[in-house]
C-alpha positions as CSV (number, residue, x, y, z in Angstrom):
1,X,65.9,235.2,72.5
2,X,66.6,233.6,69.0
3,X,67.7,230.4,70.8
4,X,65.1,230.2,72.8
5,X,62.6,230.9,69.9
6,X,64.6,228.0,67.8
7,X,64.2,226.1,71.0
8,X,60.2,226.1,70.8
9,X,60.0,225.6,67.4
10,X,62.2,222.6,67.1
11,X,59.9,221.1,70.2
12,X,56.6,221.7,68.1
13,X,58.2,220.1,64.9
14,X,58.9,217.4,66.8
15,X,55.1,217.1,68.3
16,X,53.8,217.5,65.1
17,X,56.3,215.1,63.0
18,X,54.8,212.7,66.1
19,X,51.4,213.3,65.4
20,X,51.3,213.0,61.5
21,X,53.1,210.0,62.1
22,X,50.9,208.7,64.4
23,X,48.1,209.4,62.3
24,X,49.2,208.0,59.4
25,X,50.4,204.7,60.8
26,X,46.5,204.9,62.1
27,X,45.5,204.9,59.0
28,X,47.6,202.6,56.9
29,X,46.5,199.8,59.5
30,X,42.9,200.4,59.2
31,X,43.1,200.5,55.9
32,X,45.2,197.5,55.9
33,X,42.2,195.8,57.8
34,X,39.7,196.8,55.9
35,X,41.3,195.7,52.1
36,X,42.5,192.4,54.1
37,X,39.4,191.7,55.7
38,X,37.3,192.3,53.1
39,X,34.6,189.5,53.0
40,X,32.1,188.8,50.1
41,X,30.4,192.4,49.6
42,X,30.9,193.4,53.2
43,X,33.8,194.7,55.1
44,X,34.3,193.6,59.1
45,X,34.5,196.6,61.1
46,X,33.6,195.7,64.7
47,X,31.8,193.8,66.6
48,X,27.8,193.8,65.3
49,X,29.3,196.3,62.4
50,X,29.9,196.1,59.1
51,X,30.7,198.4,56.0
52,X,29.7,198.2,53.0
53,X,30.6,199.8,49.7
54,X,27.7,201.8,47.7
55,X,27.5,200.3,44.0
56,X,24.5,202.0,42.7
57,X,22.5,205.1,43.0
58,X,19.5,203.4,43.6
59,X,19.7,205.9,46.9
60,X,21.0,208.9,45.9
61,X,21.5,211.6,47.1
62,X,21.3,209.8,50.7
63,X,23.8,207.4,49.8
64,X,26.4,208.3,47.1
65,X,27.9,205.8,44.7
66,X,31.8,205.1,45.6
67,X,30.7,206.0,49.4
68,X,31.2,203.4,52.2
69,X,28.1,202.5,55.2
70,X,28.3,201.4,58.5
71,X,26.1,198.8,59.1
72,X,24.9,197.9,62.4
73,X,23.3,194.5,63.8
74,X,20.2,195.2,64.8
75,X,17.1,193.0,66.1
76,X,14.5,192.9,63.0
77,X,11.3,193.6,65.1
78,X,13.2,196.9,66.0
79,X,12.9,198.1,62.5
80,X,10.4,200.7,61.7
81,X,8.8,202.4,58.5
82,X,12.1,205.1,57.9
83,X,14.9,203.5,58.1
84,X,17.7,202.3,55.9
85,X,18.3,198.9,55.8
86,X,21.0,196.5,54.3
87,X,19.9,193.2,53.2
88,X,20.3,190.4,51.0
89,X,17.9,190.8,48.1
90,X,14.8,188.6,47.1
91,X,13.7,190.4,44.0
92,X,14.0,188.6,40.4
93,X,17.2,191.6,39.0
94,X,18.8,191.3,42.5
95,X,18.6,187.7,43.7
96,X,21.2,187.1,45.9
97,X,22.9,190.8,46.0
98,X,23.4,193.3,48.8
99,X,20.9,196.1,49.0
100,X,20.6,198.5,50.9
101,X,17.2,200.5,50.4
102,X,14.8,202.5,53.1
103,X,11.6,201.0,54.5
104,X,8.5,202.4,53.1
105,X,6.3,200.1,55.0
106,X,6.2,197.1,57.9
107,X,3.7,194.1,56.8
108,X,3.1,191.9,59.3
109,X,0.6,188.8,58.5
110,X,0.5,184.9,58.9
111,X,4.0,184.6,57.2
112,X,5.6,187.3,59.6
113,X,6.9,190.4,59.4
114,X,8.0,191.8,56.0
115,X,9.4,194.8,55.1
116,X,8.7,196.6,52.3
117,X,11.1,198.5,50.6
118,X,12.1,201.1,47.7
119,X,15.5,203.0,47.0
120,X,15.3,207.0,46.9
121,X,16.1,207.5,43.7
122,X,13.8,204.6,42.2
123,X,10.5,205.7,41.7
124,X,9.0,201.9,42.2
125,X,9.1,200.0,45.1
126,X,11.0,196.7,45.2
127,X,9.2,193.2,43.6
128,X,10.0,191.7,46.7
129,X,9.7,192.3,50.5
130,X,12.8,191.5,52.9
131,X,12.3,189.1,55.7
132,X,14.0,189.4,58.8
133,X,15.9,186.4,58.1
134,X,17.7,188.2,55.2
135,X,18.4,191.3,57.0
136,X,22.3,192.5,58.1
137,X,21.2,195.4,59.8
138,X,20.5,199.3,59.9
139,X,22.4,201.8,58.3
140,X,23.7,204.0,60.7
141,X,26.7,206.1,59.2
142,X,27.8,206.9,55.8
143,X,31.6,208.1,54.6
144,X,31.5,209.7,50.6
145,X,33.7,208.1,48.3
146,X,35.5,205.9,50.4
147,X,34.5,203.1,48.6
148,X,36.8,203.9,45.8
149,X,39.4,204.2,47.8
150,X,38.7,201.1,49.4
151,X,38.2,199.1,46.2
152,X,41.7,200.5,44.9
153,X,43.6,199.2,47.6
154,X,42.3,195.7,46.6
155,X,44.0,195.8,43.8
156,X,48.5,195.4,43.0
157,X,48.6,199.3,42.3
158,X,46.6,200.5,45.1
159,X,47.8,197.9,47.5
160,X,51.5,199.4,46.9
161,X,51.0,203.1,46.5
162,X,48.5,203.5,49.3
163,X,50.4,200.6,51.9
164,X,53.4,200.1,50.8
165,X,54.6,203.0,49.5
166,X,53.7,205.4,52.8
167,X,55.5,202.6,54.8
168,X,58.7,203.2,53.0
169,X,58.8,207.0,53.1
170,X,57.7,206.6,56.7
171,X,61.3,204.9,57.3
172,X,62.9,206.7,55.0
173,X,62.5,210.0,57.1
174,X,62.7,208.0,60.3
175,X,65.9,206.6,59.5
176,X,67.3,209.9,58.5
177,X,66.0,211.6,61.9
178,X,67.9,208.6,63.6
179,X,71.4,209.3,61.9
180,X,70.7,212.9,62.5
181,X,70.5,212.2,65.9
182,X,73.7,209.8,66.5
183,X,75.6,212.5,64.6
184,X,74.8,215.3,67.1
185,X,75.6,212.6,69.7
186,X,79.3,212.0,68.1
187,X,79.9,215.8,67.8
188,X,78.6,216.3,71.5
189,X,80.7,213.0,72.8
190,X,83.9,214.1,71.3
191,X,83.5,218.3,72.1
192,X,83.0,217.0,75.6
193,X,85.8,214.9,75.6
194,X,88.0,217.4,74.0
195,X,86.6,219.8,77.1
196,X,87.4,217.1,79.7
197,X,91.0,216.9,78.4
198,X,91.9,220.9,78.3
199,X,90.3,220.6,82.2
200,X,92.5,218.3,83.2
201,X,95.6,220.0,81.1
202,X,94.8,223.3,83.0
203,X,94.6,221.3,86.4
204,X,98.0,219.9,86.2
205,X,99.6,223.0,86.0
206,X,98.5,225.0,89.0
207,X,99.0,221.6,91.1
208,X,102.6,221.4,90.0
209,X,103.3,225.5,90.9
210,X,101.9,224.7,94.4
211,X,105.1,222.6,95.3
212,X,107.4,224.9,95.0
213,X,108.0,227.7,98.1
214,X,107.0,230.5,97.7
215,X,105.3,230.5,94.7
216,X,108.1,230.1,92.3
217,X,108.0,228.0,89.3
218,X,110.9,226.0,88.2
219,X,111.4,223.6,85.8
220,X,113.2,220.1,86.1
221,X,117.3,220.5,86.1
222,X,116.7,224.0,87.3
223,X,116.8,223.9,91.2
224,X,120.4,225.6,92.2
225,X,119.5,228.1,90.1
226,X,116.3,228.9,91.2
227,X,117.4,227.9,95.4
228,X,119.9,231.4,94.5
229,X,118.9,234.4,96.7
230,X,120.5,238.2,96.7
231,X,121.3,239.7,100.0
232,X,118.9,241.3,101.3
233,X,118.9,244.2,103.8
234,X,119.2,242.9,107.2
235,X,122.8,240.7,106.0
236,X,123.7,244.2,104.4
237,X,123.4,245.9,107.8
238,X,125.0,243.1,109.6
239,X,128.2,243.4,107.0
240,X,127.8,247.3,107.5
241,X,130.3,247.9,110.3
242,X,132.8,244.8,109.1
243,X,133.1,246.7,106.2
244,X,133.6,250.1,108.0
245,X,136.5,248.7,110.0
246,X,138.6,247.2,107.3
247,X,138.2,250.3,105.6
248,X,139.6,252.1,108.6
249,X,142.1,249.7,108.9
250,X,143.6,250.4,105.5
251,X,143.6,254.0,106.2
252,X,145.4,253.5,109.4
253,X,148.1,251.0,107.1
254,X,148.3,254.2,104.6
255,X,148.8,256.5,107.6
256,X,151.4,255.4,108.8
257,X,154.1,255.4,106.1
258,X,153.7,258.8,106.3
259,X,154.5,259.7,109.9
260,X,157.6,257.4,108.8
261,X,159.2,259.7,106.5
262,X,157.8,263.0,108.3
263,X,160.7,261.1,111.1
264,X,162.9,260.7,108.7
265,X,162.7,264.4,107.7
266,X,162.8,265.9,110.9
267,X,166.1,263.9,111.9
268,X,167.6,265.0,108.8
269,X,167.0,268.8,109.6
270,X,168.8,268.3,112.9
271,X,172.0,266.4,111.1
């Protein structure tokens, strides 16, 4: 039961060693992408995304400061009093920066459409409108703090504890797991072939006991010995009566003398 319960949990330390590993790989390259890639004050995402990094609370508590927003490219005349849009700024203290602010209200006039803008947190509306031809797109999804995370990884420190550093331990362990693994292999490749040697030891013998009649075992140098047999009953019966008839041979030889001098005796009595 213990074996079997060692079993499973060595196969779901092994799933999850998989999946953490998978997972952070997952996230070292996207991160990778996104310090790399970085491009002016936006980040490439995908295609007709972009993120951007929050750098002010002109839109808190919607939009944090440090947080990250995904951007998407959007037709202008879709844009409707509401929503959040990024764009490149025409007002006099933001000339030529990223904003990203919600639309209060949609102008259109001889010049076009305009949209009129003003951060959540401000409590006056932005000198100047945004014209289509200065908008990125809509905000869509926002990620707290990500930004600083982000802006770390641009620099020597961050790019090394947060890239570098993971990818190390990563084959640190990895490369332990593999000598791990070639160990156990040794140990099983040499039990087995310690196994395969006793086999063929224990096969040998029986094969060699089969040779010889009658299941006796002998050993080289030690055939006339072992070809040696004791009578056995039948020659014993057959040598039986040989043996009764020489023994009444002898008596008859002892016998004899004695009628001999019983003649002997009798003829002296009649001298």
């Amino acid at each position: 039961m213990m074996e079997r319960i060692k079993k499973i949990w060595s196969i779901i330390c092994k799933i999850l060693n998989a999946f953490f590993l998978v997972v952070l790989i997952g996230l070292i390259v996207i991160l990778l992408y996104l310090a790399i890639g970085s491009k002016g004050n936006g980040l490439p995402f995908l295609q007709n995304y972009q993120m951007f990094t929050v750098l002010s609370g002109s839109m808190e508590p919607t939009l944090n400061v440090g947080g990250v927003i995904i951007v998407e490219k959007v037709d202008p005349m879709t844009l409707q009093e509401g929503d959040i849009i990024t764009f490149i700024s025409n007002d006099t203290s933001l000339s030529g920066q990223v904003v990203s602010h919600r639309i209060i209200q949609v102008v259109d006039n001889n010049n076009g459409r305009m949209f009129i803008t003003k951060g959540d947190a401000n409590e006056d509306r932005d000198d100047a409108a945004a014209v289509p031809t200065n908008v990125i797109g809509r905000v869509i999804f926002h990620i707290p703090y990500l930004g600083y995370l982000l802006n770390f990884m641009k620099t020597r420190n961050g790019f090394f504890f947060l890239l570098l550093l993971p990818c190390m331990i990563i084959l640190f362990v990895e490369s332990i797991s593999l000598l791990k693994n070639f160990w156990a292999y040794q140990d099983e490749k040499k039990a087995l072939k310690e196994g395969k040697s006793e086999n063929a030891s224990d096969e040998q013998a029986p094969s060699e006991q089969e040779a010889l009649p009658d299941g006796l075992q002998k050993e080289p140098g030690d055939a006339e010995m072992l070809n040696f047999e004791g009578p056995t009953e039948e020659t014993s019966e057959q040598q039986r009566p040989e043996a009764q008839e020489l023994v009444a041979s002898q008596s008859a030889d002892l016998v004899e003398p004695s009628d001999e001098h019983d003649a002997e005796d009798s003829q002296i009595k009649d001298d």
